[in-house]
C-alpha positions in Angstrom: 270.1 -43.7 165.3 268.0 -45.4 167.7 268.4 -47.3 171.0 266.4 -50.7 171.9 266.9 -51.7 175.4 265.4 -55.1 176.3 265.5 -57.6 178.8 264.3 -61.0 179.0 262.2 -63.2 181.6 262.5 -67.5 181.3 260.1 -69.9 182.8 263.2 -71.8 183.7 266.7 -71.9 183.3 269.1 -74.9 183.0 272.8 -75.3 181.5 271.5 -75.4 178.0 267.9 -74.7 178.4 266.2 -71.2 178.5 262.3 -71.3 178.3 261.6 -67.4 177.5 258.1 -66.2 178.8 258.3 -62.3 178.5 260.9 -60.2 176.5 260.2 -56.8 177.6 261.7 -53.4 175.6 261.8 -50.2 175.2 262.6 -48.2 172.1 264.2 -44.5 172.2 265.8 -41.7 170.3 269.7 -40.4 170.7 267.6 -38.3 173.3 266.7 -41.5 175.8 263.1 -39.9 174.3 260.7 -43.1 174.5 259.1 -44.1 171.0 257.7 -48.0 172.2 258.1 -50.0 175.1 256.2 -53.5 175.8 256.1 -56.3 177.3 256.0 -59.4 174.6 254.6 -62.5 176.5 255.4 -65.7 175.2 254.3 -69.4 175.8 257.5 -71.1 177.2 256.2 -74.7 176.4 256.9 -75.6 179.8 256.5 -75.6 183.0 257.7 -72.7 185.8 260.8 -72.9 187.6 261.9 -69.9 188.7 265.7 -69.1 190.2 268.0 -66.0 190.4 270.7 -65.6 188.7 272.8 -67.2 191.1 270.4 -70.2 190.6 268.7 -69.9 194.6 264.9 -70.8 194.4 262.0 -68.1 195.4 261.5 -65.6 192.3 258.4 -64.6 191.5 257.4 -62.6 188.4 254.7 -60.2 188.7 253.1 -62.0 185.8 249.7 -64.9 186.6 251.4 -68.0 185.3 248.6 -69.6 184.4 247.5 -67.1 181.5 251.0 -68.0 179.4 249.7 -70.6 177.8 247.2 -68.4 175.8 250.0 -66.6 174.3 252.3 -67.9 171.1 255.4 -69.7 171.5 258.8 -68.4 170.7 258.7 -68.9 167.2 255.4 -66.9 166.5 257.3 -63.6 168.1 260.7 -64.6 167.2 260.4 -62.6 163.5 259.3 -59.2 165.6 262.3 -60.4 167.8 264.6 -60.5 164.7 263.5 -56.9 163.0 263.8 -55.1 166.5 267.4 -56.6 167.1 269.3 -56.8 163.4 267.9 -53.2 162.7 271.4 -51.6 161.2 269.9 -48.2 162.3 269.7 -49.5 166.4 271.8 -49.4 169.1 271.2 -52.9 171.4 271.2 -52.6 175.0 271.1 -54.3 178.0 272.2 -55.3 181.9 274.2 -58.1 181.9 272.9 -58.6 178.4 275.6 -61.6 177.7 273.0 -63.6 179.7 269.6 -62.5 177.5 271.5 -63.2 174.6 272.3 -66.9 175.7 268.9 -67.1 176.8 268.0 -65.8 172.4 270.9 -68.2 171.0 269.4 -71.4 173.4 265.4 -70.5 171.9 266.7 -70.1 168.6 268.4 -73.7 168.9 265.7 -74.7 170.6 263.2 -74.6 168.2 266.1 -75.1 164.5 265.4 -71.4 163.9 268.3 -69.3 162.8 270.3 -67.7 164.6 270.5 -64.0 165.4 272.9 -61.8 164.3 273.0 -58.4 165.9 276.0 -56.5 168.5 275.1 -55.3 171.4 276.1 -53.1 174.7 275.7 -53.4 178.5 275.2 -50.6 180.6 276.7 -53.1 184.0 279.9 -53.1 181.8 279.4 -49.1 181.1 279.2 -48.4 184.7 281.8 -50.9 185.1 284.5 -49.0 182.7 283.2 -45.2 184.3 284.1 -46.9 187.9 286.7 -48.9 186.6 285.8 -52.1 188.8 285.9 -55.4 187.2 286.6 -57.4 190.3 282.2 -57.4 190.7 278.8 -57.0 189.1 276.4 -54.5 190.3 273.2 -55.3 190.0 270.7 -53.3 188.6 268.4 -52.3 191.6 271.9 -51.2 192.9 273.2 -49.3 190.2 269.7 -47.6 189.6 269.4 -46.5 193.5 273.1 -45.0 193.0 271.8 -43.0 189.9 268.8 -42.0 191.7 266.6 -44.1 189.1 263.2 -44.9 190.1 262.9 -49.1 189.5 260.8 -52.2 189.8 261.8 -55.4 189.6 261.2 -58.5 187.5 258.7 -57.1 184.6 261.1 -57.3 181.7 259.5 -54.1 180.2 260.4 -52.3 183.4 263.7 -53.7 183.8 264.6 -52.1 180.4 263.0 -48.8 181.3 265.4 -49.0 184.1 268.4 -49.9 182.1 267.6 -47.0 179.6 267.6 -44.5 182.3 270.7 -45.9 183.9 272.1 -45.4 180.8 271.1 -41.7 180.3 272.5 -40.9 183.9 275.5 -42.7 183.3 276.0 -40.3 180.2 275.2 -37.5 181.9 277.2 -38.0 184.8 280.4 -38.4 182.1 278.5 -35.2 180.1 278.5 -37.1 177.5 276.4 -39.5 175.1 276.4 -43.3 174.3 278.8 -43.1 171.4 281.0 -40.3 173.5 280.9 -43.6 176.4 281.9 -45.7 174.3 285.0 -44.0 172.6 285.9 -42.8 175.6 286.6 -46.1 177.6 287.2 -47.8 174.0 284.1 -50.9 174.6 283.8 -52.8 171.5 280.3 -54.4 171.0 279.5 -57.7 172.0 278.0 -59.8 169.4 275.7 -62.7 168.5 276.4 -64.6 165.4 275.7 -68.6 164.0 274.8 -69.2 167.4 278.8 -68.1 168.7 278.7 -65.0 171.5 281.3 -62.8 171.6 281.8 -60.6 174.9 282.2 -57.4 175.0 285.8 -55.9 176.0 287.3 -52.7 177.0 290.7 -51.2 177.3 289.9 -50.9 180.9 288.8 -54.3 181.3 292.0 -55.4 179.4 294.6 -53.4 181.6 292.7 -54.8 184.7 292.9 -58.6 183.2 296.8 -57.8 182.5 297.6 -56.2 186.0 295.2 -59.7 187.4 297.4 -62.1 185.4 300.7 -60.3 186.6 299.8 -60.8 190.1 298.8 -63.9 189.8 301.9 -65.0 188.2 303.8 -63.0 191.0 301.5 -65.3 193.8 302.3 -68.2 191.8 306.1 -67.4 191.8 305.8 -67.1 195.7 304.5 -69.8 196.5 306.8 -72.2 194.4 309.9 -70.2 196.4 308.6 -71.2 199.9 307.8 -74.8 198.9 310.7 -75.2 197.4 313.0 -73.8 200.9 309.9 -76.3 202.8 311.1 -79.0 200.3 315.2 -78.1 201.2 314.8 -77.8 204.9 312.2 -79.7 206.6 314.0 -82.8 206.4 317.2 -81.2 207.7 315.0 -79.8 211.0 316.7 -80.4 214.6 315.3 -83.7 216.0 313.4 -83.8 219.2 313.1 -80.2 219.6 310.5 -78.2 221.2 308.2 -78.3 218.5 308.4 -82.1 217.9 305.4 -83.3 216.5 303.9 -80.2 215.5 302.3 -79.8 212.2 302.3 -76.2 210.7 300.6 -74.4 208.2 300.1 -70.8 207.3 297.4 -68.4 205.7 298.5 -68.4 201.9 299.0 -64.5 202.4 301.4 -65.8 205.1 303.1 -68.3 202.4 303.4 -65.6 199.4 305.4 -63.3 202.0 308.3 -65.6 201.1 310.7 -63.1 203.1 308.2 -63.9 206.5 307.1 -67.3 205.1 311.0 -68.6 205.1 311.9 -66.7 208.6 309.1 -68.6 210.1 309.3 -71.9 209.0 313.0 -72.0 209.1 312.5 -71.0 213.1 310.1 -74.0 213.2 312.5 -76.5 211.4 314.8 -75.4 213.7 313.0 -76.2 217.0 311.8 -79.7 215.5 308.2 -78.9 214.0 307.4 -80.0 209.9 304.9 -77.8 207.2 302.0 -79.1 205.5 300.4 -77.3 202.5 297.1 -78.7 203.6 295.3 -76.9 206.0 293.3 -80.0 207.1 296.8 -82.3 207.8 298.3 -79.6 210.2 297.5 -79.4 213.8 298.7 -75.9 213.7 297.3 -73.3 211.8 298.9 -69.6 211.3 296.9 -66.8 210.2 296.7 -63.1 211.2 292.8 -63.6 212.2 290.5 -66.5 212.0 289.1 -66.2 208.6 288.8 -67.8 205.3 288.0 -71.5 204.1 291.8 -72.4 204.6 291.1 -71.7 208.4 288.0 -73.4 208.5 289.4 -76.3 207.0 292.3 -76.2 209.6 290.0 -75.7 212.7 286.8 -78.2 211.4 289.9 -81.1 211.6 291.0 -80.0 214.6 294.0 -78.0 214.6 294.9 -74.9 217.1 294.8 -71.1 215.9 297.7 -69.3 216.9 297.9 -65.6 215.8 301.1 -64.8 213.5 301.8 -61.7 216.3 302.2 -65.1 219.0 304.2 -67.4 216.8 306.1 -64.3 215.9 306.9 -63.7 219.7 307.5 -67.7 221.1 310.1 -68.1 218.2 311.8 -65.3 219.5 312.0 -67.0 222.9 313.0 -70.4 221.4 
């Protein structure tokens, strides 16, 4: 069996655009021994414009722009492309790899060739299932310093060095090998087919997306138990009270403590004050500390922070 790890540069990115200019790999053994590695260049057919994958200006390659157009398009490579990817003898790898597969599916469509048709790993979800952390993404300069992987940036050919030795020290830091990884957190393939991706999954990653969906259902739940006692009582609050004109409206982690949420507003009804559920309608905002785009939005239109501790303690003395 053998291993190609590859990773895959673009002249520019959009929505449904991906202009590849370098796809970089390296080939190994079952031994992470290294057979071939290079760095394909390729004529994007368009011009430069570079952003990171959170799509922020200011990348540079370590490539001289100006020299891609002496190199073949896309098409002229894309057959190497195709006989490094669909070999049924090879293991595909990547980091992040869902993305340089897009980035394949978008040229192939680009240019009415066919699509590919290979499955493939990532070593971000490997080292995702060994931490078993979903709720981020660890880069790869990140997870290589962790490793103690030596690594340089932006040359695709490098980046998938890089990812191949992650790789081997991820496997032997679970002394095991790729296929032991992989039965061992149960990660099924992701896959590129008529132009459909298919993600890779785990049983990890499903256990963490069933616990996610439980607590959001239990938020959910929350929330529609304090609206509804807001809904019951607000228009039942005591009339010219002490808190008579007063607008309130908590933290959501305030809110989903329906036990707290319900004490407190009830104590506000009670003194003559009405709840908003929108943070930029109240003129008092409750939190346990000023953070959060809920309290920004409160504070930019001009309501008053009051710690939960101080509500807490001038209800007492209502």
């Amino acid at each position: 069996m053998k291993y190609v790890f590859f990773d895959i540069e673009c002249a520019c990115v959009y929505k449904n655009v991906a202009k590849i200019c370098v796809f970089g790999y390296v080939v190994t053994n079952e031994r992470f021994e290294v057979t071939e590695r290079e760095d394909v260049l390729i004529n994007p057919n368009g011009k430069f414009h570079l952003t990171d994958r959170k799509g922020n200006a200011g990348l540079v390659l370590p490539y001289n722009y100006a020299d891609f157009k002496n190199y073949p398009d896309f098409r002229a490579v894309y057959p190497k492309i195709k006989t490094l990817l669909e070999d049924k003898d090879t293991l595909v790898f990547g980091h992040a790899t869902v993305n340089d597969v897009n980035y394949l599916r978008l040229e192939t469509k680009r240019y009415r060739l066919p699509s590919f048709k290979f499955k493939f790993y990532d070593t971000q979800f490997f080292y995702m299932n060994c931490e078993n952390v979903f709720s981020r993404q660890i880069g790869l300069q990140a997870m290589a310093e962790e490793l103690g992987v030596d690594y340089t940036p932006h040359r695709a050919v490098d980046d998938s060095y890089a990812t191949m030795r992650v790789c081997e020290a991820l496997c032997k830091r679970e002394n095991t090998d790729v296929e032991g990884l992989i039965a061992r957190y149960g990660i099924a393939a992701g896959s590129l087919e008529k132009y459909n991706i298919v993600l890779q999954t785990s049983a990890r990653l499903s256990a963490y997306q069933t616990e996610r969906e439980e607590v959001r259902a239990a938020h959910a739940k929350a929330h529609e138990q304090f609206y509804r006692f807001v809904n019951k009582y607000m228009n039942r609050r005591k009339k010219g009270g002490s808190l008579e004109g007063k607008t309130f409206c908590f933290a959501k982690e305030i809110e989903e403590d329906t036990e707290l949420s319900q004490r407190l507003a009830g104590a506000i009804f009670s003194s003559g004050g009405t709840y908003t559920s929108r943070p930029s309608e109240c003129n008092v905002y409750i939190a346990r500390d000023e953070s959060g785009m809920r309290c920004e939005r409160a504070l930019s239109a001009g309501a008053a922070f009051i710690p939960l501790d101080k509500l807490q303690a001038a209800l007492k003395e209502l």
